[in-house]
N, C-alpha and C positions, 0 to 999 in steps of 0.2 A: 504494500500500500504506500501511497507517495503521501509524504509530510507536506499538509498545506500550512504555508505561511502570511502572516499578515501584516502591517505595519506594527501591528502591537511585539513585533520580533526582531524590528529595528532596532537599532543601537548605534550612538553616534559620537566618533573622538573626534578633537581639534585641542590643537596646541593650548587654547583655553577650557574646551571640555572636557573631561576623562571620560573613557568608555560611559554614554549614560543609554538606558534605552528612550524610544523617541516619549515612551508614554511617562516616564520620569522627569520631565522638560516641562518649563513651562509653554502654555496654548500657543505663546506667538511665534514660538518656533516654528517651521516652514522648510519643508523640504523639497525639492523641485530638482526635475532634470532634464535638459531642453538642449539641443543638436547644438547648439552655438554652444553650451555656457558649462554643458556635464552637468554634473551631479554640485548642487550647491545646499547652504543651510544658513537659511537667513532668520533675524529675530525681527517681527512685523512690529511696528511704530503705531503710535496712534498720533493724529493730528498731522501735522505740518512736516516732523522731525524725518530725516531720510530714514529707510531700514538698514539694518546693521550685518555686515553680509559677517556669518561667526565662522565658515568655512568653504571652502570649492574644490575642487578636482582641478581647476586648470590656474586657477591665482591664489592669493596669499589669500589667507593663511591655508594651511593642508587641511586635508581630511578624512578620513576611514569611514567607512558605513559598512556593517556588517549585519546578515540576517542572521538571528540564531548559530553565530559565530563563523557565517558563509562568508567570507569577506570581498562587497561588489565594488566597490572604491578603496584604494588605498594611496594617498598622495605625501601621507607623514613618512613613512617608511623613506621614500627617497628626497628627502630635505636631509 
């Protein structure tokens, strides 16, 4: 039988995060993955203020995302 996985099995490091899972995070955390930009994890703003981009795959700072210790991004490892 195939292990179905879900966001609740995400998990996410950056230079200022330690491994957290995504559901340990607060709500405005945001994960997103778009042909231009890879895998990114932004904290969403409210009002006026820009969003805080806290990790990417292709710019600073790095980032790792792992599902139940699959690992689909890894950009810390080579910094």
């Amino acid at each position: 039988m195939t292990t179905r996985y879900s966001y609740h099995d995400l998990h996410i490091t950056t230079p200022q995060i330690a491994r957290t899972s995504i559901c340990d995070l607060p709500y405005r955390v945001r994960v997103q993955c778009t042909r231009v930009g890879g895998w990114e994890v932004w904290a969403i703003t409210e009002g006026h203020l820009p969003e805080e981009l806290l990790g990417a795959e292709y710019e600073e700072p790095g980032l790792r995302l792992d599902i139940a210790g699959h690992v689909i991004c890894d950009t810390l490892s080579q910094r």
